[in-house]
C-alpha positions in Angstrom: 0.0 0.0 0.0 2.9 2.7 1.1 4.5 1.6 -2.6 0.7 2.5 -4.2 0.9 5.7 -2.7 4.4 6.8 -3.6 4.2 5.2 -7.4 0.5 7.3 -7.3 2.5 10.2 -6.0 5.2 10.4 -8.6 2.4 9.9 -10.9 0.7 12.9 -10.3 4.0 15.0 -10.1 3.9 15.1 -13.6 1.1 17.3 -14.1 1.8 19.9 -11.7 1.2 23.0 -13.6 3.8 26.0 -14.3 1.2 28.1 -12.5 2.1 26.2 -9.6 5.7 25.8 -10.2 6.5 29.2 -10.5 5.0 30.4 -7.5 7.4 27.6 -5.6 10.3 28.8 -7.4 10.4 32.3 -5.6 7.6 34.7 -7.5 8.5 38.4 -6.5 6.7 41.4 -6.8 9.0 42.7 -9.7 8.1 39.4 -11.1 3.9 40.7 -11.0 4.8 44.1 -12.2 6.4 42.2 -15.2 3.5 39.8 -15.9 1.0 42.5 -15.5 1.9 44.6 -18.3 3.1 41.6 -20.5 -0.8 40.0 -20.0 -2.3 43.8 -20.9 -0.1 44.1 -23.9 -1.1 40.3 -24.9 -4.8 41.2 -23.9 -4.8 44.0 -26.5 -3.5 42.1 -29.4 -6.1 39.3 -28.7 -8.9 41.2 -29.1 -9.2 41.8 -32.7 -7.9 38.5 -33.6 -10.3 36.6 -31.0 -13.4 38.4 -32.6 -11.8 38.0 -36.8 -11.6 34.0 -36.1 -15.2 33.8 -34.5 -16.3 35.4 -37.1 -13.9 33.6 -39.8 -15.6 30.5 -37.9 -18.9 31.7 -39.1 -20.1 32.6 -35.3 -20.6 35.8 -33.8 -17.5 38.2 -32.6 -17.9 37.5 -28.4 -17.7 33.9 -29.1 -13.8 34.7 -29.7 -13.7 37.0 -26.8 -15.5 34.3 -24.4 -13.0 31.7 -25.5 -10.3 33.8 -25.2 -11.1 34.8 -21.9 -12.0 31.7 -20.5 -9.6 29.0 -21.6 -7.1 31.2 -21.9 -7.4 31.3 -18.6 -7.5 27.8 -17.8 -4.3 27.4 -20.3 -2.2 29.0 -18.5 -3.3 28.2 -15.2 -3.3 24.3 -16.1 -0.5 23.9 -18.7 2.6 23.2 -18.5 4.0 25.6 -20.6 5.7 28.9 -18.6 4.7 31.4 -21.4 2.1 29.7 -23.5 -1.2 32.3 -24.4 -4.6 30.3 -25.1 -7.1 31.4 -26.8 -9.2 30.9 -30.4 -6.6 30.5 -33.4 -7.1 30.5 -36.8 -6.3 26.8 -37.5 -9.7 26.2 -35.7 -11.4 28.6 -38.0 -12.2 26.1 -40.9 -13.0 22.9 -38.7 -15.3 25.6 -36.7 -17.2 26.7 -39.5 -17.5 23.0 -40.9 -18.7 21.7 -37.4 -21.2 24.8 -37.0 -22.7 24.5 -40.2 -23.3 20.6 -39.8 -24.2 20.3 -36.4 -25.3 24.2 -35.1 -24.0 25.9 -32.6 -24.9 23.2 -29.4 -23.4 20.7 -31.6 -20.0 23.0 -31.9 -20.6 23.2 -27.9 -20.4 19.5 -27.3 -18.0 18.8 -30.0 -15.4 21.0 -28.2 -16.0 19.6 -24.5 -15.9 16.0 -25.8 -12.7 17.6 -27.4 -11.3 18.9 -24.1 -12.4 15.3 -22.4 -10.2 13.6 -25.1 -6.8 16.3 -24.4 -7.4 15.4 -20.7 -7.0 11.6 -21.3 -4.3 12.0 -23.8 -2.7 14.1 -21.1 -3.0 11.6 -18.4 -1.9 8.9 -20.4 1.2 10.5 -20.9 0.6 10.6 -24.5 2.2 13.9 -25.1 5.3 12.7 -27.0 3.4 10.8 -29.2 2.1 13.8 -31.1 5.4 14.5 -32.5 5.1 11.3 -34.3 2.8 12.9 -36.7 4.8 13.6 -40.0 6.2 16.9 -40.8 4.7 16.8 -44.3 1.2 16.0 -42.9 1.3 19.2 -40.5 2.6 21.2 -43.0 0.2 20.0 -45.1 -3.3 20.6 -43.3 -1.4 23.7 -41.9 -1.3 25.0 -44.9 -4.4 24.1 -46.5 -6.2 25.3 -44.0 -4.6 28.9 -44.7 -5.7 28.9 -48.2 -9.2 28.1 -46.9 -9.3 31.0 -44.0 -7.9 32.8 -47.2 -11.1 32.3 -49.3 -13.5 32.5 -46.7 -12.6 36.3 -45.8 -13.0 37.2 -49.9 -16.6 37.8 -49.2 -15.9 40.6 -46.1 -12.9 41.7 -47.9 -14.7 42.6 -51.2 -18.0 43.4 -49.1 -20.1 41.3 -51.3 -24.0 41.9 -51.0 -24.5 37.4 -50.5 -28.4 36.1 -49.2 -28.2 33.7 -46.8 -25.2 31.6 -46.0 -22.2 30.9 -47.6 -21.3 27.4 -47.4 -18.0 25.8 -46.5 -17.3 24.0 -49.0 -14.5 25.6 -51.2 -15.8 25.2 -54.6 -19.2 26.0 -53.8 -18.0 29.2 -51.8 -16.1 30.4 -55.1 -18.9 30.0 -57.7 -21.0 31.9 -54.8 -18.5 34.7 -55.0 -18.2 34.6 -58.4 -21.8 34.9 -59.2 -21.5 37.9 -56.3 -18.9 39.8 -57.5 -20.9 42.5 -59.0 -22.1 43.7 -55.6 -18.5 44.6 -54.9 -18.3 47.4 -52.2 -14.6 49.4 -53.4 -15.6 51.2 -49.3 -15.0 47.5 -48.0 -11.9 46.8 -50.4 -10.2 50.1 -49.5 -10.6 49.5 -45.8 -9.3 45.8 -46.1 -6.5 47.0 -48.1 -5.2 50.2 -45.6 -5.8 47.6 -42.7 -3.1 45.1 -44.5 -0.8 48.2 -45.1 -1.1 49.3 -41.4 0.0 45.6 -40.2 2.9 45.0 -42.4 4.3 49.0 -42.0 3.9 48.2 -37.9 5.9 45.2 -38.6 8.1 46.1 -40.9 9.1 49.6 -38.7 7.4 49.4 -35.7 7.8 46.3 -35.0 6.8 46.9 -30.8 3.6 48.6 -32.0 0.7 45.6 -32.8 -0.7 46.0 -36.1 -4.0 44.9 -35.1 -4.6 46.8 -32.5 -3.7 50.4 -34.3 -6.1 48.4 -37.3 -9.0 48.2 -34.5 -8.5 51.3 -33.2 -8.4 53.2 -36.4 -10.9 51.8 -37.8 -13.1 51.8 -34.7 -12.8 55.7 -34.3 -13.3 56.1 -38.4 -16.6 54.7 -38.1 -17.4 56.7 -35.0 -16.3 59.5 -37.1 -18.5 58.6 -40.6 -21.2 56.3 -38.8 -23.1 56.5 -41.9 -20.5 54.8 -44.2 -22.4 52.3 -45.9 -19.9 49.4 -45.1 -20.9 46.0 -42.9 -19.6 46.9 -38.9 -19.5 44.1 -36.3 -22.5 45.8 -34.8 -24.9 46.0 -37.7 -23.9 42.5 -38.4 -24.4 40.8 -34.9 -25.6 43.2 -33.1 -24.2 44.5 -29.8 -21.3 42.8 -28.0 -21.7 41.8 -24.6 -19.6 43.2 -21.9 -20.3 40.1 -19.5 -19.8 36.2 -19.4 -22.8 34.2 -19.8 -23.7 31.7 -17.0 -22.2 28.6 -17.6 -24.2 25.8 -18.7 -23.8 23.2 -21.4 -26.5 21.8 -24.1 -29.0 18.7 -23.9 -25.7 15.4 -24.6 -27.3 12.4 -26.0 -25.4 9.2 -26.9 -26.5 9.8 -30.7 -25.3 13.2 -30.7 -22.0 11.9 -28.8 -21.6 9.4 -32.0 -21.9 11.8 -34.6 -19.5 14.2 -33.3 -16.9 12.3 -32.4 -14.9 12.6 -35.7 -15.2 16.1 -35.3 -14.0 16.2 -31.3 -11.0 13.7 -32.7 -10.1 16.7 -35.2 -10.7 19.2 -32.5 -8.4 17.3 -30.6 -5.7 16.4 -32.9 -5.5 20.1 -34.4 -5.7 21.2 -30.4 -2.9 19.2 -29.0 -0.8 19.3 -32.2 -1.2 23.7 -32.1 -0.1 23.7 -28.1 2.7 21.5 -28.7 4.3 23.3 -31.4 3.4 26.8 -29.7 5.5 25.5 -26.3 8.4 24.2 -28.1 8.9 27.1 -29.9 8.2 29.0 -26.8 10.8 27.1 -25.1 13.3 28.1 -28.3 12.3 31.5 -27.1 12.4 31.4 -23.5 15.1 28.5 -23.1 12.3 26.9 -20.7 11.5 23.2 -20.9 7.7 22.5 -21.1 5.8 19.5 -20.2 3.3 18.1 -22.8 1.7 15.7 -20.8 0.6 18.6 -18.1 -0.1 21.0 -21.1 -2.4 18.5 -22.8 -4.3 18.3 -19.0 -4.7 21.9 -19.1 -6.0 22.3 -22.8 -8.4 19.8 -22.2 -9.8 21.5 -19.0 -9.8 25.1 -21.0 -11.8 23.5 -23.8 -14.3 21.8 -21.3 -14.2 25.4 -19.3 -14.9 27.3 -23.1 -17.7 25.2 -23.9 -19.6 25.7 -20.6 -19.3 29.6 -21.2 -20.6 29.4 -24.8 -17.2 29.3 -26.5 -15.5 27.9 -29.1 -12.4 25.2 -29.0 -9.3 26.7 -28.4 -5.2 26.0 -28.0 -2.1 27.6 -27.5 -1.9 30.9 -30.4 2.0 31.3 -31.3 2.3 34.4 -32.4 0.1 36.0 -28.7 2.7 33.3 -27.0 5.8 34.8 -29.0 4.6 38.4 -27.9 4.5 37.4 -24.0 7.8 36.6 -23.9 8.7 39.5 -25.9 7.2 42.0 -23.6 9.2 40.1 -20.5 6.4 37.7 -18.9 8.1 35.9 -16.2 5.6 33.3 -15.3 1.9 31.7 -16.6 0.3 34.6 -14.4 0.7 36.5 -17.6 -1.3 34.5 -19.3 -4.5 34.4 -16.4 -3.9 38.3 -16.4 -4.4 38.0 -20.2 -7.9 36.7 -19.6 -8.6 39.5 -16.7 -7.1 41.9 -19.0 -9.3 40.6 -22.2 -12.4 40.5 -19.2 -12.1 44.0 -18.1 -11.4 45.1 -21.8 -14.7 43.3 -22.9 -16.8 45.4 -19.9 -15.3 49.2 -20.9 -14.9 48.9 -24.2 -17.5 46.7 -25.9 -19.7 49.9 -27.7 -16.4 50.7 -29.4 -15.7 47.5 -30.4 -18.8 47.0 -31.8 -18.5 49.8 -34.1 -14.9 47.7 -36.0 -15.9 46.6 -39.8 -15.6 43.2 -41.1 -13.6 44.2 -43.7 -10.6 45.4 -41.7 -11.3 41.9 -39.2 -10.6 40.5 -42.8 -7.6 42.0 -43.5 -6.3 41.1 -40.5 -7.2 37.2 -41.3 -5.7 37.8 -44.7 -2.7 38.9 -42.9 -2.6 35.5 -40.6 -3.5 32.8 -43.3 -0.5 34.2 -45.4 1.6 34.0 -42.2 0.1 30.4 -41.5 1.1 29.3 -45.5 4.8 28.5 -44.6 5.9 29.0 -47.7 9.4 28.2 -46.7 8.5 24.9 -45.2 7.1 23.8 -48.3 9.6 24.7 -50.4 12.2 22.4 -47.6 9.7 19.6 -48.6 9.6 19.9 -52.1 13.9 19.8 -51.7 13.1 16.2 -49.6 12.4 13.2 -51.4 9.1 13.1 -53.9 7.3 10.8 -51.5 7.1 13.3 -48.7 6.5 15.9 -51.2 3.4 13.9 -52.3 1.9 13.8 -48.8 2.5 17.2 -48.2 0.3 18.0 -51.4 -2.6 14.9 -50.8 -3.1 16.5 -47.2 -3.2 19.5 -49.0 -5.3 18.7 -51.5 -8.1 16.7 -49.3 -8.1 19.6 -46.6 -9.1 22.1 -49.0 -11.0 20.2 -51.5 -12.6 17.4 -49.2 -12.7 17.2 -45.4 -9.9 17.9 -42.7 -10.7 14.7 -41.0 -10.1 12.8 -44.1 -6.8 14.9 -45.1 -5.5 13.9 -41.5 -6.1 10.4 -42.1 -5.2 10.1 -45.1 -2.0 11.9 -44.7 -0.9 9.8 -42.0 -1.5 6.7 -43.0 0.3 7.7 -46.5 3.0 8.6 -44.1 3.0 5.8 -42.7 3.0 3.9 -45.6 5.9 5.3 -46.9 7.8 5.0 -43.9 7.3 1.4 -44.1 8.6 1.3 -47.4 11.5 3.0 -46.7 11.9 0.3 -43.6 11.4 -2.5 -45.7 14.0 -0.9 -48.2 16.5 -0.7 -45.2 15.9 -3.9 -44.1 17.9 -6.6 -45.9 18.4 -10.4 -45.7 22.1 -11.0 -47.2 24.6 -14.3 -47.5 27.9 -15.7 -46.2 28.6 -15.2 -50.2 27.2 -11.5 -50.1 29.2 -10.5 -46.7 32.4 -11.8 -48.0 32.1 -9.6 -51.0 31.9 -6.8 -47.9 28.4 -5.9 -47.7 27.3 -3.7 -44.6 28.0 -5.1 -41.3 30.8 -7.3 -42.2 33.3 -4.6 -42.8 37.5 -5.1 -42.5 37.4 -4.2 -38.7 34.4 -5.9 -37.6 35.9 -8.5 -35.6 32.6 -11.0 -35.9 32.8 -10.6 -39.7 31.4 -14.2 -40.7 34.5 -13.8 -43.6 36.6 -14.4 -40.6 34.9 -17.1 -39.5 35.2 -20.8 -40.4 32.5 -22.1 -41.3 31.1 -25.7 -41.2 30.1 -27.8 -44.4 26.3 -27.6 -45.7 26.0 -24.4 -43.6 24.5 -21.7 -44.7 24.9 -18.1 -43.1 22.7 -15.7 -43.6 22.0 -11.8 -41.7 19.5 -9.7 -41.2 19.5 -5.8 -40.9 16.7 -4.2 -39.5 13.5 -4.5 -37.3 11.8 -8.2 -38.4 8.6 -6.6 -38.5 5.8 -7.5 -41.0 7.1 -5.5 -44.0 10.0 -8.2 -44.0 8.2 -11.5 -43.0 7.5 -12.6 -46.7 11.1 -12.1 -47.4 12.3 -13.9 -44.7 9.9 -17.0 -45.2 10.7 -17.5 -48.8 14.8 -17.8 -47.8 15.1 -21.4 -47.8 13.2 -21.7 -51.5 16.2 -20.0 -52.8 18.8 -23.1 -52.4 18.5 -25.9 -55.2 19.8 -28.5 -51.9 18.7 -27.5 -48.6 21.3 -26.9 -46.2 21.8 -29.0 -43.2 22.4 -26.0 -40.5 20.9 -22.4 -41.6 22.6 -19.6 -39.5 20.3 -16.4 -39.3 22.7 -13.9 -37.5 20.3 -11.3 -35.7 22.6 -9.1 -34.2 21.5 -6.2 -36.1 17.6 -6.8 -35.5 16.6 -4.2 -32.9 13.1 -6.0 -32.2 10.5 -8.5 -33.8 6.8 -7.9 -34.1 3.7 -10.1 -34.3 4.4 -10.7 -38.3 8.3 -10.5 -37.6 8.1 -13.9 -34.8 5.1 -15.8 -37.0 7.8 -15.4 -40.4 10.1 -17.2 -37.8 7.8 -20.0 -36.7 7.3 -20.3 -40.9 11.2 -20.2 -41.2 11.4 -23.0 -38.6 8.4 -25.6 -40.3 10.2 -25.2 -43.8 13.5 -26.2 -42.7 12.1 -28.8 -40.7 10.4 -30.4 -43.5 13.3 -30.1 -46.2 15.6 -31.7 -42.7 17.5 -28.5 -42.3 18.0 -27.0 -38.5 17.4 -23.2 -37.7 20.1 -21.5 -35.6 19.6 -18.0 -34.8 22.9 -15.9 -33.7 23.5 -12.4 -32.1 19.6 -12.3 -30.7 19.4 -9.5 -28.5 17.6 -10.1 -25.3 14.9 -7.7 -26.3 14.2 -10.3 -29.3 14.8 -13.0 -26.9 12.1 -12.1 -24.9 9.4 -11.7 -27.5 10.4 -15.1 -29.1 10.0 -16.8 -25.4 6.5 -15.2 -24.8 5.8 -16.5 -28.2 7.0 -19.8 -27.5 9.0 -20.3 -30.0 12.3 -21.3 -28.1 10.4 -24.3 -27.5 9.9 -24.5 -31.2 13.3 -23.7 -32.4 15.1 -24.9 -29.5 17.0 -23.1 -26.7 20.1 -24.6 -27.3 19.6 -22.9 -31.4 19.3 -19.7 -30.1 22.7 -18.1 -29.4 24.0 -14.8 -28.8 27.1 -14.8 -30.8 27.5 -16.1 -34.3 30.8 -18.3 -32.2 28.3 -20.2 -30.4 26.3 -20.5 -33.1 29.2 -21.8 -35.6 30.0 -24.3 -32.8 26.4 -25.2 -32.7 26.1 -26.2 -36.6 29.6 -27.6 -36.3 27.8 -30.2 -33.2 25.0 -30.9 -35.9 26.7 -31.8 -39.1 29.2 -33.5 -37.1 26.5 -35.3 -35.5 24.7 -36.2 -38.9 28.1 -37.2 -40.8 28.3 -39.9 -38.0 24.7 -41.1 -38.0 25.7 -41.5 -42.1 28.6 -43.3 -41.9 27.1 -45.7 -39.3 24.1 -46.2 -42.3 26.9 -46.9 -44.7 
């Protein structure tokens, strides 16, 4: 029982959030001071871009602000990141407006807390590490398809088309919409979109302290105060007032059909969710030289996204460029981040009349802005230099995220990753001779002191190696081996000391190995197995099969070993005779 409670102990110790940590550490009042103004500075910049991706997502602007708010509260309180901002990005934008459409808002609302249940078990499974397995290509992919879809779906605020009713998601539909809209152009709209890009690159391009979006929202907020009657779309006379409270909490009627047909959209939720925080820590932790933990930061997303649904917002995850700006403007601990939310809170109460009065078109160019930021043109152009099949994933992930579904780019990405891996693995993997390794193939080089070209080896022996995993891209190969001799050997040596482990495929092409030589009289001796492979051939019981005393860890023992055999059978031959 004392053991239970110290192995439960440890256990836990892992997802002790930075919140928590860096109040142990020593948190000084210089340290407050620091965080305050860091979260206000943070606070500022996430107000226009929490209301342009609600309303990217095809939702109302305070949906942003809420989620903002509220998980971004929660994120930093939870994580395990020191620096990490939370909040709506705009690689949620597209899977937003896709759920929404589908499902409605209360289906968005459940989607997002079965979401943040799924980020919380991932979490507590220490799964964290295992979203890095996900290809390079694949993110990139989605990634950037999904920038060339936020890119589209602004065209119609941008351009201040006059369109009845909704515009779907579905890209090709969207642009014969716009194209049979385009003579309700509004040039008001286009000019405002255009001087809000020009404000954003100038303020980074010269002042680079000075956040473009902010002087965009403030400009254009006191413009329209200024020519209230400019016949352009506002957030106001689009969705009316904003709110300058939280709603009550509360979450929508959860049935076990609804649960069913949302879970491929919570799965995306949670893949694009975990895979977002993940990459916005690490590169935090470039920034910061800090060292984040993914399992706790996967606990605290997953609470944040529960937290967002219950206050009526949308999913959310760690946003890199409002996490690059809190370390740029000296946040010392994740109290920046929960004085963010306060900030964004307090922010949302003074100022929502003025807010109100912003137009979609300059929210637009600020999205414009991000999905040609969120493109990564110079990742994909490192790809395309990378061999053509990684190239070809990046562009079918691509392809299906803009053209199809997410969830189906994702999947098909990965398991075309995958696929390709294995090929590569099955190319690495190779089964050569005693003939092939004395012509110096790899492994039996000059100053390899095993080299089987060393060796003496008996009569009607056969020595053969393996290089790789013996997984089940390989077991064909391997089975066929004996078919290849016109006589069968008496002894057949398969040297293993370069197999680093053996799956389910890998042990079953063994127990194949094994019947064949027994029926054409030849003995199996494995050499150099590992005890890694050891073990999984003993729990598959094929030591019992193959014989203990054929299973040796140097290819000595084993040449001793065929030398007992054909010894053994000349004898039993000459007594015949």
């Amino acid at each position: 029982m004392h053991n239970l409670k110290i192995t439960l102990k440890n256990y836990l110790r892992i997802f002790v959030p930075q919140s928590v940590i860096s109040l142990k550490s020593g948190y000084k009042p210089r340290d407050l001071i620091s965080d305050t103004i860091s979260g206000l500075t943070v606070a500022v910049i996430a107000v226009p871009l929490a209301m342009a991706i609600a309303i990217a997502s095809g939702l109302s602007p305070e949906k942003g602000l809420f989620t903002a708010i509220v998980a971004g509260f929660f994120i930093s309180f939870l994580g395990g990141s020191k620096h990490q901002i939370g909040g709506p990005t705009a690689a949620f934008a597209v899977t937003v407006a896709t759920v929404y459409s589908q499902f409605g808002f209360e289906g968005l609302v459940i989607a997002t807390a079965m979401a943040g249940i799924m980020l919380i078990f991932l979490g507590l499974c220490k799964a964290g590490i295992l979203i890095s397995f996900i290809p390079y290509p694949v993110i990139t992919g989605f990634t950037s398809g999904i920038a060339i879809l936020l890119f589209f779906s602004q065209l119609k605020d941008f351009l201040g088309l006059q369109i009845s009713g909704e515009v779907p998601p579905d890209f090709l539909r969207r642009l014969a919409i716009y194209a049979e809209n385009l003579h309700s152009v509004n040039m008001y709209a286009v000019l405002i979109a255009a001087v809000s890009m020009a404000i954003i690159i100038f303020c980074k391009k010269f002042i680079p302290r000075i956040p473009g979006p902010v002087v965009v929202v403030g400009a254009m907020g006191l413009m329209m105060f200024v020519l209230p009657d400019l016949p352009i779309a506002t957030i106001e006379n689009t969705f009316g007032a904003i709110p300058n409270v939280l709603p009550s909490p509360a979450l929508p009627e959860i049935t076990f059909e609804k649960l069913r047909l949302l879970f491929p959209s919570a799965l995306t939720i949670t893949l694009l969710a975990a895979i977002e925080s993940l990459l916005s820590a690490v590169v935090a932790d470039g920034m910061a030289g800090t060292r984040h933990n993914s399992n706790s930061e996967l606990v605290g997303q997953g609470v944040a996204n529960v937290a967002s649904a219950c206050f009526g917002g949308i999913c959310a995850t760690g946003a890199i460029a409002r996490t690059a700006a809190n370390i740029q403007n000296g946040a010392k601990s994740p109290i920046s981040g929960m004085l963010h939310a306060a900030w964004l809170l307090l922010i949302m109460f003074l100022l929502a009349p003025f807010i109100a009065k912003v137009p979609l078109a300059a929210l637009s160019g600020i999205l414009i802005i991000i999905a040609w930021n969120m493109c990564e043109i110079k990742r994909v152009r490192q790809i395309l230099k990378a061999p053509k099949s990684d190239a070809a994933v990046l562009f079918m992930t691509l392809a299906l995220t803009v053209l199809v579904d997410l969830n189906i780019a994702i999947l098909a990405g990965i398991s075309m990753a995958s696929l390709v891996f294995i090929q590569k693995m099955m190319d690495g993997t190779q089964i050569k001779s005693f003939q092939e390794a004395q012509a110096g193939t790899l492994g039996d080089e000059a100053g390899d002191p095993d080299a089987i070209s060393k060796k003496i080896v008996p009569p009607d022996t056969e020595v053969y190696e393996l290089f790789g995993p013996l997984f089940f891209g390989v077991a064909d190969r391997l089975r066929d081996t004996l078919r290849l001799f016109s006589k069968p050997p008496k002894v057949f040596i398969l040297r293993m000391r370069y197999v680093p482990m053996a799956d389910a495929a890998g042990l079953n092409a063994l127990e194949v190995l094994q019947q064949n030589a027994a029926e054409q009289g030849t003995t199996l001796v494995l050499s150099g197995v590992s005890d890694a492979v050891y073990n999984s051939v003993r729990r598959a019981g094929l030591n019992k099969i193959i014989g203990d005393q054929n299973i040796c860890n140097h290819i000595d023992r084993a040449l001793a070993r065929a030398e007992a055999i054909v010894g053994s059978e000349m004898k039993n031959e000459e007594r015949i005779k």
